[in-house]
C-alpha positions in Angstrom: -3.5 13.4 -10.5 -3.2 14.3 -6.8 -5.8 15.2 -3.9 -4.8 16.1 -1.0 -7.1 16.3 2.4 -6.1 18.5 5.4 -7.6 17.3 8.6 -5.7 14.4 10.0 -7.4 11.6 11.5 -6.3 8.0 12.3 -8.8 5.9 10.5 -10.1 6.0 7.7 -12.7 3.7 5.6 -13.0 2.4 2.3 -16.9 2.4 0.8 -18.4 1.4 -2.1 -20.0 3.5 -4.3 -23.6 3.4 -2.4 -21.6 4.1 0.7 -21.4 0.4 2.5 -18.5 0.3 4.4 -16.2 -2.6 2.8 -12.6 -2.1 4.5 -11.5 0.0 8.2 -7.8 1.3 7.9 -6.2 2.2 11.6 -2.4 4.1 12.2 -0.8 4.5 15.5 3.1 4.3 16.8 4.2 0.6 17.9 4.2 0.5 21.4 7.2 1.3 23.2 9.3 3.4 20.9 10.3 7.4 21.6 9.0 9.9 19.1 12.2 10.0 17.5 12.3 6.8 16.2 8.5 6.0 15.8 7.1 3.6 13.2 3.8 3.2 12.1 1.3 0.2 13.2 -1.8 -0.3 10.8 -4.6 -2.6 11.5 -7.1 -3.4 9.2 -10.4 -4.6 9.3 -12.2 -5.9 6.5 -15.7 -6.4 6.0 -17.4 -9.5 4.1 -13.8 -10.3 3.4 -12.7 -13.9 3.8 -9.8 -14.4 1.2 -6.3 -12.8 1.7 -3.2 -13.5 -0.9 0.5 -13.2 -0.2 3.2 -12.4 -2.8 5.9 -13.5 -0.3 8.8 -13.7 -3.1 8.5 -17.4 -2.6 8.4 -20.4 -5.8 4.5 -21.3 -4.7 3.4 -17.5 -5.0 0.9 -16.5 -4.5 -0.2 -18.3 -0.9 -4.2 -18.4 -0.8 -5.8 -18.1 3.0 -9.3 -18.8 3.6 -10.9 -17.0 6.5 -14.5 -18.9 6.8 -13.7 -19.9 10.0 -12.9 -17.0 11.7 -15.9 -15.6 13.7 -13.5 -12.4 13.4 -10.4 -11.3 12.0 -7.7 -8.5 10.7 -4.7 -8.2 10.0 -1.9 -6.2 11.8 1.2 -4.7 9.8 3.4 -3.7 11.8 6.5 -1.1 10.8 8.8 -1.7 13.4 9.2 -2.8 16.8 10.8 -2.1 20.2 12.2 -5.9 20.4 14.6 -5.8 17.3 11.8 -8.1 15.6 11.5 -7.5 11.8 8.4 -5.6 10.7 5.7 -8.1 9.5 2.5 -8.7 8.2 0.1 -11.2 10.4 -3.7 -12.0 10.9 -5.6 -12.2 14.2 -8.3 -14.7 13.8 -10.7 -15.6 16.5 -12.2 -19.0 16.8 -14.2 -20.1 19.5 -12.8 -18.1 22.4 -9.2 -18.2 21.2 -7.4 -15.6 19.3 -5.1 -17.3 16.6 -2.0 -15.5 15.0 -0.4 -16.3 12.0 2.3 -14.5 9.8 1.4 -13.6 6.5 4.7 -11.9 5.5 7.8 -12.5 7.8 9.5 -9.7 6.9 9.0 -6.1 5.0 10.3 -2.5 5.0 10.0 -0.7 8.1 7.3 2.0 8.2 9.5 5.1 9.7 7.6 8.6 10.1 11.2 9.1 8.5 10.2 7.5 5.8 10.5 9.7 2.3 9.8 8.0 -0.3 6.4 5.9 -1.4 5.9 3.1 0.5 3.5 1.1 -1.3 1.6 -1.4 1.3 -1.1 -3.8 0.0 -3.8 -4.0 -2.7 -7.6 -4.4 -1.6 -9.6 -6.0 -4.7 -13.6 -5.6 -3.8 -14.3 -7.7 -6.5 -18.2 -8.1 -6.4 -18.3 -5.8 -2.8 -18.8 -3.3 -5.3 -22.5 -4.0 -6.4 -23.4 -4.8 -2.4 -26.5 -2.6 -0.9 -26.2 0.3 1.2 -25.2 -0.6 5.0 -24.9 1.1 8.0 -23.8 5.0 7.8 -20.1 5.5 8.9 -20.6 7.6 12.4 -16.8 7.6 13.5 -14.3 10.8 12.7 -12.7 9.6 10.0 -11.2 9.8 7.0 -13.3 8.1 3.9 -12.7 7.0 0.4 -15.4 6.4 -2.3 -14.7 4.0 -4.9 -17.1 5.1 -7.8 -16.5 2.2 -10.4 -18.9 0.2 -12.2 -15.4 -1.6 -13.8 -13.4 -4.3 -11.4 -11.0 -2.0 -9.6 -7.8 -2.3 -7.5 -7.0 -0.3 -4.4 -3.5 0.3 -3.7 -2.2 2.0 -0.7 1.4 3.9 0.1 2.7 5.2 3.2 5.1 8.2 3.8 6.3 9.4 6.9 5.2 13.0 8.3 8.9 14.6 7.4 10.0 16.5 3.9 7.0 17.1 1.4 6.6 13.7 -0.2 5.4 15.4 -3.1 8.8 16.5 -4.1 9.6 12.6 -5.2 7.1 12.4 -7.4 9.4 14.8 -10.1 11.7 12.1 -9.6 11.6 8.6 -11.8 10.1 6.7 -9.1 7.3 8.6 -9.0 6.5 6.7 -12.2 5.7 4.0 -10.1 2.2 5.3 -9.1 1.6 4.8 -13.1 2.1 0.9 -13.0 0.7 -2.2 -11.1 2.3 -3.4 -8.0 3.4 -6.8 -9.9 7.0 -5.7 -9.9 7.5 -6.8 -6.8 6.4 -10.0 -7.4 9.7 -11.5 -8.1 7.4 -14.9 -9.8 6.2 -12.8 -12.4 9.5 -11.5 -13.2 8.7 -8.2 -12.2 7.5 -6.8 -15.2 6.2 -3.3 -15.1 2.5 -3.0 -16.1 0.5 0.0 -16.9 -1.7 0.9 -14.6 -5.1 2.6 -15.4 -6.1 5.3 -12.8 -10.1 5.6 -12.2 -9.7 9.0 -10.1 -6.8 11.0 -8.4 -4.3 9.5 -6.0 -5.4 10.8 -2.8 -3.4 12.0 0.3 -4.4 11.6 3.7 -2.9 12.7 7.0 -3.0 10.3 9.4 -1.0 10.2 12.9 2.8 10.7 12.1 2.5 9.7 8.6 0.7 10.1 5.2 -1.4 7.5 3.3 -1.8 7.2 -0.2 -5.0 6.3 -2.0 -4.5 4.9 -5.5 -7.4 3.3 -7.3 -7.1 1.5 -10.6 -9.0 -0.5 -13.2 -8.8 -4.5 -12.5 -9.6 -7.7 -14.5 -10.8 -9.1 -10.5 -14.5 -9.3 -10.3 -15.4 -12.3 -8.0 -14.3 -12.8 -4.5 -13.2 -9.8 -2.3 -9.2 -10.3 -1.8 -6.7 -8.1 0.5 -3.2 -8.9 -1.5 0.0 -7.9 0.5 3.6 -8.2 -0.6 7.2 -8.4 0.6 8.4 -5.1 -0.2 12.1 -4.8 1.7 13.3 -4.2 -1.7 10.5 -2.7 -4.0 12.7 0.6 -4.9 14.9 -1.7 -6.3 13.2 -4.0 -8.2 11.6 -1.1 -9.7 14.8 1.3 -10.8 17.0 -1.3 -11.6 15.7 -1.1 -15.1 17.9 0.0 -17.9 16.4 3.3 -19.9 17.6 4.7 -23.2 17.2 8.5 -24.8 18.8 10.8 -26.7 20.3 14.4 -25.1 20.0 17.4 -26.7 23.0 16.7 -28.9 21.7 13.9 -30.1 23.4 11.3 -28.5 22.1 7.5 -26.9 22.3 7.5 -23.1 21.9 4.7 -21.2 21.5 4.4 -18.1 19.4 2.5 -14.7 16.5 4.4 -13.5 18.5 4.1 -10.8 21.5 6.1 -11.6 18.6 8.7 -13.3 16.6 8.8 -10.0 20.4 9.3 -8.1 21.1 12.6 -10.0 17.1 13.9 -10.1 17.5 13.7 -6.7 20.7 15.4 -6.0 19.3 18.5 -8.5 16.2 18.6 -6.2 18.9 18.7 -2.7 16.5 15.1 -2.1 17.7 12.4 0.3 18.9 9.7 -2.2 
């Protein structure tokens, strides 16, 4: 289920199966905080990618933004700041002469190399990207991801900070999580949990103070390329706070949240809860 790579690098690229380069990942610290307390920046810059959607936990979800104007773009998430500012979510456009910012998502969890558990960022859907030609060859150190699919796919990414072995949560219950679509956060769906079908490994890249996790999964979205992002302050609860029933090994019912279960996995594993 899991691939790690060693070397760590601060970019990395997303590529079809031909190798045409269809999304550019970027990490650094925000500007202006100590090592102590640093929190990760990522920039991203798409390619051929003119649609983004926001699940912004909002009655009108999901807002559609067209980016036909834009000579060019991308979109800065940013984990935490130095000015007490929340962590947010907005796109650079330039058009003309001028650069143009706008806030996708006005608030979401801050990205701490602290940070433990999984993260989980935003959702890249190639849709037709997939069947483009071969471009120009990647030249940069960087990391790079393949997506070889002939199916409609879904790229999900995570973030951990640099600390404890992340790896450790995923013997917990929310390490379930990489088994099921992002739309539990979505609180206009309802937050129902929905399988989700893995095309290869998770995989786990080092870059800067943190960690970045691949996931790609199979997709109904075949037409326009979309970047999805979410408001995720609360995604660890909107995902445990789900009741779960078995029976013990006297044959008794238990109830309880996955919550409560993650709580006491945890404390067995000496885990931060």
């Amino acid at each position: 289920m899991l691939e790690g790579v060693g070397e760590n690098k601060d970019r990395i690229y997303i590529l079809n199966s031909v190798g045409r380069r269809l999304l550019q990942l970027r990490i650094k610290n925000e500007s202006g905080l100590d090592s102590h307390a640093a929190a990760a920046q990522i920039k991203l810059i798409p390619y051929s990618i003119r649609r983004a959607r926001v699940w912004g936990d909002q009655p009108d979800d999901p807002k559609i933004y067209s980016l036909s104007n834009a000579k060019t773009y991308e979109f800065t998430y940013h984990g935490f700041g130095d000015d007490s500012k929340p962590p947010k979510i907005h796109l650079v456009e330039r058009v003309e002469v001028k650069n143009k910012y706008k806030t996708l998502v006005d608030s979401t969890l801050p990205l701490l190399k602290s940070q433990q558990r999984l993260v989980p960022l935003f959702s890249f859907l190639p849709g037709y990207l997939l069947k483009f030609p071969e471009g120009d060859p990647v030249k940069k150190r960087s990391h790079r991801f393949s997506i070889n699919s002939e199916h409609p796919v879904q790229v999900d990414f995570y973030l951990t900070g640099e600390g404890e072995d992340p790896y450790k949560y995923l013997k917990t219950p929310f390490g379930l999580s990489l088994f099921y679509q992002l739309n539990y956060m979505n609180r206009v769906q309802r937050g129902v949990l929905l399988p989700a079908i893995h095309v290869n490994s998770v995989t786990v890249y080092p870059m800067r103070n943190y960690k970045l996790w691949v996931r790609c999964i199979l997709s109904e979205h075949s037409g326009r390329p979309t970047l999805q992002f979410y408001k995720n302050n609360d995604y660890y609860c909107q995902f445990v706070n789900r009741e779960v029933a078995w029976r013990d090994n006297k044959g008794n019912l238990v109830r309880k949240t996955l919550a409560e279960h993650d709580r006491n996995v945890c404390e067995e594993l000496e885990l931060d809860v």
